[in-house]
C-alpha positions as CSV (number, residue, x, y, z in Angstrom):
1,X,8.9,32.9,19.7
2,X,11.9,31.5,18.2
3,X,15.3,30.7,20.0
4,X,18.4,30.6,17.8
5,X,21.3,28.1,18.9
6,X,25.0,27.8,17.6
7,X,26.3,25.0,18.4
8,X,29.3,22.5,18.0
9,X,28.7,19.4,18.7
10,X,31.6,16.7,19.7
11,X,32.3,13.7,17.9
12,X,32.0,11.1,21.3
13,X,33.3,7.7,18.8
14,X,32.4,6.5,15.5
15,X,30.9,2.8,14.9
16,X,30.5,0.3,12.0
17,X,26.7,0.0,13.0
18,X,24.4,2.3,15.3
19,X,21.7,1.0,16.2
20,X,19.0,3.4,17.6
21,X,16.5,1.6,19.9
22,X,16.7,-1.3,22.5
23,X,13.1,-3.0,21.8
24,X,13.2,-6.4,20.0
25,X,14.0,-5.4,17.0
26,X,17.1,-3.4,17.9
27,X,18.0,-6.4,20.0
28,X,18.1,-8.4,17.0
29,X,19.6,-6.2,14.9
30,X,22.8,-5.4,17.2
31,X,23.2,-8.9,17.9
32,X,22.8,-10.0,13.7
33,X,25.6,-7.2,13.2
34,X,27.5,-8.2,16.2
35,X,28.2,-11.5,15.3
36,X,29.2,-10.9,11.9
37,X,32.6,-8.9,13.4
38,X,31.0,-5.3,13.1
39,X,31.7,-2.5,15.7
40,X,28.1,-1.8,17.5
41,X,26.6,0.8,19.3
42,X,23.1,0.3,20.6
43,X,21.3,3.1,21.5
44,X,19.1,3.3,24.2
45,X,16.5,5.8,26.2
46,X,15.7,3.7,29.0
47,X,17.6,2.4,31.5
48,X,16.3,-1.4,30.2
49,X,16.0,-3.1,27.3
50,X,13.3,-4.5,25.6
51,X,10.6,-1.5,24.6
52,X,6.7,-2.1,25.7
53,X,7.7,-5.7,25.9
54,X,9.7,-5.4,29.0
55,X,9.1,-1.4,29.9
56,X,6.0,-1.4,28.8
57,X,4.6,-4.6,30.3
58,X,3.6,-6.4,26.9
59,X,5.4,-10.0,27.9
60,X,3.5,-12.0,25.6
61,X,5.7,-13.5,23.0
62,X,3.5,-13.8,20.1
63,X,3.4,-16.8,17.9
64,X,6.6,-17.8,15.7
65,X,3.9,-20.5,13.7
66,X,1.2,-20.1,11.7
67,X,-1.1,-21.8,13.8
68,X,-1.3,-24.8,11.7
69,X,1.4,-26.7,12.9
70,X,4.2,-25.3,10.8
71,X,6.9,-22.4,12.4
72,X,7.8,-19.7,10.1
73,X,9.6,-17.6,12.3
74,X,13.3,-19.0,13.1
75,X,16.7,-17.9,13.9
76,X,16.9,-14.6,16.8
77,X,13.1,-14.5,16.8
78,X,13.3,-18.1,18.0
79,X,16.6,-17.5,20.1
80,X,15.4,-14.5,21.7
81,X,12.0,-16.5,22.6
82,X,13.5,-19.2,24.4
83,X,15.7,-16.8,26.1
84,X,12.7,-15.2,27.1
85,X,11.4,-17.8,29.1
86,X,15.4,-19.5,30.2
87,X,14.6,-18.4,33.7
88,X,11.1,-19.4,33.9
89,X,7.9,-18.7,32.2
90,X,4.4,-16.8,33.6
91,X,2.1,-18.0,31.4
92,X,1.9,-19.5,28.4
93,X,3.7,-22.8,27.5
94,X,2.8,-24.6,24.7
95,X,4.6,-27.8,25.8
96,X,3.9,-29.2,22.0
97,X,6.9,-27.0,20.5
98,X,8.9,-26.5,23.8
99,X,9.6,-29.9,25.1
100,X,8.8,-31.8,21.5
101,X,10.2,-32.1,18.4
102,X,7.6,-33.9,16.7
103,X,5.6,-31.7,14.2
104,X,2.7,-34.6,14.3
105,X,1.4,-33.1,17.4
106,X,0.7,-29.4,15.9
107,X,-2.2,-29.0,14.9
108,X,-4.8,-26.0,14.4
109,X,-5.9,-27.8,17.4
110,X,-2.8,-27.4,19.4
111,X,-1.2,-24.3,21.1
112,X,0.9,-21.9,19.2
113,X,4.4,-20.9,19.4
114,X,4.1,-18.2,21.9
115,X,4.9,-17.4,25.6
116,X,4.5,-15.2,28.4
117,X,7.9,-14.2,30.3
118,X,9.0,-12.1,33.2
119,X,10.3,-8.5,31.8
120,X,12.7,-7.6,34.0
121,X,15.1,-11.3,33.5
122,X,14.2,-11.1,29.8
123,X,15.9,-7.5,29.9
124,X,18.8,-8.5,32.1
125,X,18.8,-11.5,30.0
126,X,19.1,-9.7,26.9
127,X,21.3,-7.4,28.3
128,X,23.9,-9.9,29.0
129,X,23.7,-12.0,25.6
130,X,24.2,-8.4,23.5
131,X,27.2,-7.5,26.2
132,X,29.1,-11.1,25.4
133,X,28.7,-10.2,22.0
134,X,30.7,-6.9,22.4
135,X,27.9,-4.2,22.0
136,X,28.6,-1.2,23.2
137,X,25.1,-0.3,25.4
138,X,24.5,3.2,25.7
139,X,21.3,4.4,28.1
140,X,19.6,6.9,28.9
141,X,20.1,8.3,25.3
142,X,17.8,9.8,22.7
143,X,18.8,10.3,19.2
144,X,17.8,13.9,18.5
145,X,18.8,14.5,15.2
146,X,20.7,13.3,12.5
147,X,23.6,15.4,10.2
148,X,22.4,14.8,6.6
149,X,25.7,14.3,4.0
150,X,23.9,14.5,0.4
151,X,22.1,11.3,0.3
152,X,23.7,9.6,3.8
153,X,23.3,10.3,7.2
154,X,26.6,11.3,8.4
155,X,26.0,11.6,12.3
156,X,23.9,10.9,14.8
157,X,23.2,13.7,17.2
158,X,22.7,12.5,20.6
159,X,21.3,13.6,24.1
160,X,21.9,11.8,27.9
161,X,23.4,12.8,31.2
162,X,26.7,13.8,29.1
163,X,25.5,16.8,27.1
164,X,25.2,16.6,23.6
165,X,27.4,14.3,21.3
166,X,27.3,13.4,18.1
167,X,27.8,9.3,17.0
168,X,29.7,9.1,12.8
169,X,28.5,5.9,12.2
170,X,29.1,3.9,8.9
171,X,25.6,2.5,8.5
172,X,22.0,3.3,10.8
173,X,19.4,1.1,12.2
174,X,16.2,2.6,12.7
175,X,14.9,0.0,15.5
176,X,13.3,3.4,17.6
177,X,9.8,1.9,17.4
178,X,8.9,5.9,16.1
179,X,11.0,6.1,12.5
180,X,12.8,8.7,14.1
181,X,15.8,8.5,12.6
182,X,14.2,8.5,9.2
183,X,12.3,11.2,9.9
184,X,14.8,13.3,10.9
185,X,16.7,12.2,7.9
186,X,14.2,13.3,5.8
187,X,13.2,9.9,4.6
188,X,9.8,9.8,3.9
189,X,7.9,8.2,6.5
190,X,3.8,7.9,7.1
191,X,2.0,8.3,10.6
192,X,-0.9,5.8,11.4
193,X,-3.6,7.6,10.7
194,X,-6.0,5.8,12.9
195,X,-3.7,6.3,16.5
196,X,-3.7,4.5,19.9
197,X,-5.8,3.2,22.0
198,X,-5.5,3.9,26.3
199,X,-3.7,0.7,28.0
200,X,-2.7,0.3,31.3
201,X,-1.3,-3.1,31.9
202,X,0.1,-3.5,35.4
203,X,1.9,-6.7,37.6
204,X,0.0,-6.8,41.0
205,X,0.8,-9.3,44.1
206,X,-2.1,-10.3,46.1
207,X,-4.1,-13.5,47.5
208,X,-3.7,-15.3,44.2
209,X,0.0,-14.2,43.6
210,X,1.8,-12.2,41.2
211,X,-0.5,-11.7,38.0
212,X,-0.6,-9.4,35.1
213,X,-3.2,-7.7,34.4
214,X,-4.2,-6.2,30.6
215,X,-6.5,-3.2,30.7
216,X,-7.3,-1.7,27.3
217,X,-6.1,-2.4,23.9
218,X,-5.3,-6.4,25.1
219,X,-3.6,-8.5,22.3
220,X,-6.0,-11.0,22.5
221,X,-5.9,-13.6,19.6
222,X,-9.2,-13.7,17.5
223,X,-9.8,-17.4,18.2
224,X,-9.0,-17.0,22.3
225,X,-11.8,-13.8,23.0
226,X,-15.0,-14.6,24.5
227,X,-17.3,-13.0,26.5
228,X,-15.0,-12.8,30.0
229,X,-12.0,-11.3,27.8
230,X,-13.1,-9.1,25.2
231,X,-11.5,-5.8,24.9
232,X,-13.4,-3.0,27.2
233,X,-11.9,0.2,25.9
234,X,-10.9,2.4,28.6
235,X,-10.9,5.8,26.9
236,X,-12.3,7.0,23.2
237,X,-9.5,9.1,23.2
238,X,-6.9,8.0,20.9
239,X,-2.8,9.1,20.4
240,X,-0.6,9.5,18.0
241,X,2.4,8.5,20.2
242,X,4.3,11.3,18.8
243,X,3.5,14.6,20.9
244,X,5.4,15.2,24.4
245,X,2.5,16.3,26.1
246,X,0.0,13.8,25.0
247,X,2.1,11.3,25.7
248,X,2.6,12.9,29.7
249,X,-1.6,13.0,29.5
250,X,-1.4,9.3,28.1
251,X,0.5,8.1,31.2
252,X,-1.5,9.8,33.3
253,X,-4.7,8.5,32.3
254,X,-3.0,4.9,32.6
255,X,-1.8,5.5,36.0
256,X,-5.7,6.9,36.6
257,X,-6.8,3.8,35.4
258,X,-4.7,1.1,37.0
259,X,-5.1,2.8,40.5
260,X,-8.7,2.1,39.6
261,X,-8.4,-1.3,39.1
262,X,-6.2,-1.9,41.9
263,X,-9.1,-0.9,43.8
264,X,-11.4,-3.0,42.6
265,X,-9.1,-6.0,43.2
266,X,-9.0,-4.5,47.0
267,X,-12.3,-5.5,47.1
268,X,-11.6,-9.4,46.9
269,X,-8.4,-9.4,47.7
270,X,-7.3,-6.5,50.2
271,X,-4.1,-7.2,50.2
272,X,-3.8,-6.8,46.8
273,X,-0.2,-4.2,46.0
274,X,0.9,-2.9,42.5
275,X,4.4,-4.9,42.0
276,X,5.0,-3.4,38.6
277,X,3.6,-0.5,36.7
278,X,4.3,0.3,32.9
279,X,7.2,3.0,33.0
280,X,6.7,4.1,29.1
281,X,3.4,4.6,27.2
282,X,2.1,1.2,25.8
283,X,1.8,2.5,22.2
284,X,1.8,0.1,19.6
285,X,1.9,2.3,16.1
286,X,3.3,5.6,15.2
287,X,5.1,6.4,12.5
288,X,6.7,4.4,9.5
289,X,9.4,4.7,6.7
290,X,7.8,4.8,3.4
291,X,9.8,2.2,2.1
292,X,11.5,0.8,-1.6
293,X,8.0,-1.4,-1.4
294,X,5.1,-1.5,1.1
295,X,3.5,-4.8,2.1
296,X,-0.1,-5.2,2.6
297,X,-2.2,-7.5,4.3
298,X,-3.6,-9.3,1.4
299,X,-0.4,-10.6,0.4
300,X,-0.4,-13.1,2.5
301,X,1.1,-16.5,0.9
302,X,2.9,-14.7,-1.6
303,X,6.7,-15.6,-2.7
304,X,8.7,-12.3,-2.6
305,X,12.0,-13.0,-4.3
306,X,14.1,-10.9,-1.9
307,X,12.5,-12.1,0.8
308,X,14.2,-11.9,4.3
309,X,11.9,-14.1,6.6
310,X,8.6,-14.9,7.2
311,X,6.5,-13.9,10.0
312,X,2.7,-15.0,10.5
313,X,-0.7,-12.9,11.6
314,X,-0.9,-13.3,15.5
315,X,-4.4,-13.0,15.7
316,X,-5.9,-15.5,13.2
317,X,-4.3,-18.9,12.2
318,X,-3.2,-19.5,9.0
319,X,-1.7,-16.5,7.4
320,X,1.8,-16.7,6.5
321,X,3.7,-13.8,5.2
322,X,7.1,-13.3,3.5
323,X,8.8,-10.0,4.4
324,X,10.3,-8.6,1.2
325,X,14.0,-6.7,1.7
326,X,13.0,-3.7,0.0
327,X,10.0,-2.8,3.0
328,X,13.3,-2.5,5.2
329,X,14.9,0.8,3.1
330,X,14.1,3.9,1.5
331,X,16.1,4.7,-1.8
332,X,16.7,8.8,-0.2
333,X,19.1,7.3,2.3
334,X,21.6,5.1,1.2
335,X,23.1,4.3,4.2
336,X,19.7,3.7,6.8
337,X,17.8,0.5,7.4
338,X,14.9,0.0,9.4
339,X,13.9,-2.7,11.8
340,X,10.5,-4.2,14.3
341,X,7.0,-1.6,13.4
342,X,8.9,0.9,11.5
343,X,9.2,-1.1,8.3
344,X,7.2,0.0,5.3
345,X,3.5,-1.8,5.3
346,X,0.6,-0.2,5.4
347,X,-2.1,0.8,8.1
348,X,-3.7,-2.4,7.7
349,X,-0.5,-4.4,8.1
350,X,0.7,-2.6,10.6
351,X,-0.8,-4.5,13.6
352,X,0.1,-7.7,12.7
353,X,4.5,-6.2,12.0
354,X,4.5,-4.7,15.1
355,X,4.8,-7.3,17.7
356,X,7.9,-9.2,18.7
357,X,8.5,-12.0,16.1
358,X,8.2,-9.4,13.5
359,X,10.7,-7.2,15.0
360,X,13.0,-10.3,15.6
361,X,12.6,-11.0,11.9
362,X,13.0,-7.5,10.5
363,X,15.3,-6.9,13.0
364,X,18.0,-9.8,12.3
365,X,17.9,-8.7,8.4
366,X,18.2,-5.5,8.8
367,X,21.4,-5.9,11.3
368,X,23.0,-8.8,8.8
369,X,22.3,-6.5,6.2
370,X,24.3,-3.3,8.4
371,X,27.5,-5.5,8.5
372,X,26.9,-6.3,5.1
373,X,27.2,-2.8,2.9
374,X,26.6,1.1,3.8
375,X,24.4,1.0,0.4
376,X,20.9,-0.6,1.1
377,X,19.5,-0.2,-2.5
378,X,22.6,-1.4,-3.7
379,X,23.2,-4.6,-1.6
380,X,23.3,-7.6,-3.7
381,X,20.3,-9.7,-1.8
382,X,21.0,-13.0,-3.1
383,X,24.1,-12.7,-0.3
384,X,22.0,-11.5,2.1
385,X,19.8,-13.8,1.4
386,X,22.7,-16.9,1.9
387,X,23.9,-15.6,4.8
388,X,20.5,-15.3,7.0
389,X,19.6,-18.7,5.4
390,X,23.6,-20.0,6.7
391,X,22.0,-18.2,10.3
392,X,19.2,-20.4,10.6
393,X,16.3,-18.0,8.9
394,X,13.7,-19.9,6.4
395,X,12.8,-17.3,3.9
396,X,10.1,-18.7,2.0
397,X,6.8,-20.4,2.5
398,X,7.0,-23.3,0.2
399,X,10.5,-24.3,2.3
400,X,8.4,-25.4,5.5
C-alpha cells in the first residue's frame, strides 16, 4: 500500500553552512566554520548535544596520542577534550599530559591522552561555546530529505515540532553519525556489513557513589583488558542501526539488560538507583559515504599529501594515521562534506574513525573546508591545508 503526498514545503532561512548532526564531529565542524565568519546552522534531533558520547553515555574521550609519548591529535579535538573535563573529570586523568608540559615523561609506559567526563556539563558545555560563536542550534530536528539540483544538494528538508521546512544552504555537513544526508543525496555510501553489538551502559548512585557502568560492546583498549574486564556480550543479536523498529527492539533489550544489572548491584549495595540511563541506541557503525578515496587500516604511518590531521588507533599503541581530504567527499555531490564515522574507510577502519578524536579531526576539516568553497573536489587543499595548520592542526607524522 502506497500513500501519495503533494506537498510544498516552506523555505524556514537559508545558511552559508548546515550542519546536520550535534555529536563531535558536528560540534567541530560548526564551530571550524563558525569562526571563519560563515552563517551556521546546526542541526540537531536531540534535545542535547554530543551523540552516544553524551546521549548515549560513551564519556570516554579516547586518546589524542599514539601511546608512545607523541600527540597527534590537536586543535578542536584537543579543545573540545579539555572542555570536556573544565568542570571536573570522572575518571581518567593522565596527569602526565594535563598538568605537564614535558614530553620526557610519555612514555609507552605512561597514560594516554584520554579522559572520562560528565555528559550532561560536556553538552551544556558545548552548547555554550558553539552559542558564543553564533551558531544557530536547532533541536529536536531530523533531516528527512534532501532536494537534489543536478549535481548539488539544493535544500534540506526538515521535520520538528514546526511542521515541515525546508533549510537552502550553500554548502552540507554530513556529521549525522548515519550518512544520511548522503544517502538521501544519492551519494554513494556503504553499510557495515558486520552490524552492532547490544550495549547498555548506565550512571547508577549507590554505596560507592555515582559510577558508570559499561555493559556490552565496552571500548576497552587492547593493552587495559584482563580477566575482570573482558567484554561479555550481552546478546548474539546484532543491528544495523538503520531500521526504526530494530532500533525500538535495541532499546528495549538495553533497558532489559540494565534493569538486570541494577539488580544485581541491589544485591551488595541495596540502595543502589539508576541516575542516568542511555536515551539513544549506543550504536557505533552504520552507514558510510563511499568517498574520492577510502582509507584502510594498513596504512598506518603513511604520508597522504592532502592530508587534514592525524588521528591514532585507540585500542593498540603505536599506530598513527594521516586522514587524507579526499575520504571526507564524494565527486557526485559537489557541494557535501562529511564529518566523525561517516567518512570513507573501510569496515576494518571503521572502529578505530568512529570515536571522538576522529570526529574532532574530520570534523574541524570538514567545517574549515564548508567556509572555504561550495565545490569539495575542486577546493585547492594546499589552502586548506594552511589554514587548519594556522588553527593549530599537525597534519603529518614526520612533523611531531
Amino acid at each position: 500500500m502506497v500513500i501519495r503526498e503533494t506537498r510544498e514545503t516552506p523555505v524556514s532561512r537559508k545558511c552559508d553552512v548546515l550542519v546536520c548532526g550535534g555529536g563531535f564531529g558536528g560540534i567541530a565542524a560548526a564551530l571550524a566554520a563558525a569562526r571563519k565568519g560563515k552563517d551556521v546552522v546546526l542541526l540537531e534531533k536531540e534535545y542535547m548535544l554530543g551523540g552516544l558520547g553524551t546521549a548515549g553515555l560513551v564519556t570516554i574521550y579516547l586518546p589524542l596520542c599514539d601511546g608512545m609519548g607523541h600527540q597527534v591529535s590537536f586543535g578542536i579535538a584537543e579543545e573540545l577534550l579539555r572542555l570536556s573535563v573544565s568542570m571536573g573529570h570522572e575518571g581518567e586523568w593522565p596527569a602526565n599530559w594535563m598538568e605537564s608540559d614535558d614530553p620526557a615523561g610519555r612514555t609507552e609506559k605512561d597514560l594516554r591522552f584520554l579522559v572520562r567526563y560528565n555528559p550532561q556539563l560536556f553538552a551544556m558545555l558545548a552548547e555554550k561555546l558553539l552559542l558564543q560563536e553564533g551558531v544557530d542550534i536547532l533541536y529536536g530536528t531530523y533531516a528527512v530529505a534532501v532536494h537534489r539540483e543536478e549535481d548539488r544538494i539544493g535544500a534540506v528538508m526538515i521535520e520538528n515540532k514546526s511542521g515541515r521546512q525546508a533549510i537552502v544552504p550553500d554548502t552540507v555537513v554530513d556529521a549525522t553519525g548515519d550518512c544520511d544526508i548522503a544517502w538521501f543525496a544519492g551519494a554513494p555510501t556503504e553499510r557495515f556489513r558486520q552490524g552492532n553489538l547490544l550495549a547498555a551502559w548506565y550512571y547508577a548512585c549507590g554505596d560507592k557513589g555515582y559510577e558508570l557502568h559499561t555493559l556490552g560492546a565496552c571500548d576497552i583498549p587492547d593493552d587495559q583488558k584482563t580477566g575482570d574486564n573482558e567484554v561479555e556480550k550481552l546478546s548474539n543479536k546484532r543491528f544495523t542501526g538503520l531500521e526504526g523498529e530494530e532500533l525500538s527492539r535495541m532499546m528495549q533489550l538495553s533497558h532489559r539488560e540494565t534493569m538486570q544489572d541494577l539488580l544485581k548491584l541491589r544485591e551488595t549495595q541495596p540502595n543502589a538507583v539508576p541516575a542516568t540511563i542511555a536515551s539513544i541506541p549506543q550504536i557505533r557503525m552504520t552507514r558510510r559515504i563511499s568517498g574520492a578515496y577510502t582509507l584502510h587500516d594498513t596504512e598506518m604511518h603513511t604520508r597522504f599529501e592532502d592530508s587534514v590531521g592525524m588521528v591514532s588507533d585507540w585500542r593498540k599503541r603505536g599506530p598513527v594515521y594521516e586522514v587524507p581530504y579526499r575520504t571526507l567527499w564524494s565527486p557526485q555531490v559537489k557541494n557535501l562534506i562529511t564529518a566523525g564515522r561517516c567518512t570513507s574507510v573501510t569496515d576494518s577502519m571503521w572502529d578505530i574513525m568512529r570515536v571522538i578524536p576522529c570526529c574532532a579531526v574530520t570534523g574541524q576539516a570538514a567545517g574549515t573546508a564548508a567556509a572555504m568553497t561550495n565545490d569539495f573536489a575542486a577546493l585547492d587543499v594546499f589552502q586548506l591545508q594552511s589554514q587548519l595548520q594556522r588553527d593549530g592542526v599537525v597534519l603529518h607524522e614526520s612533523e611531531i
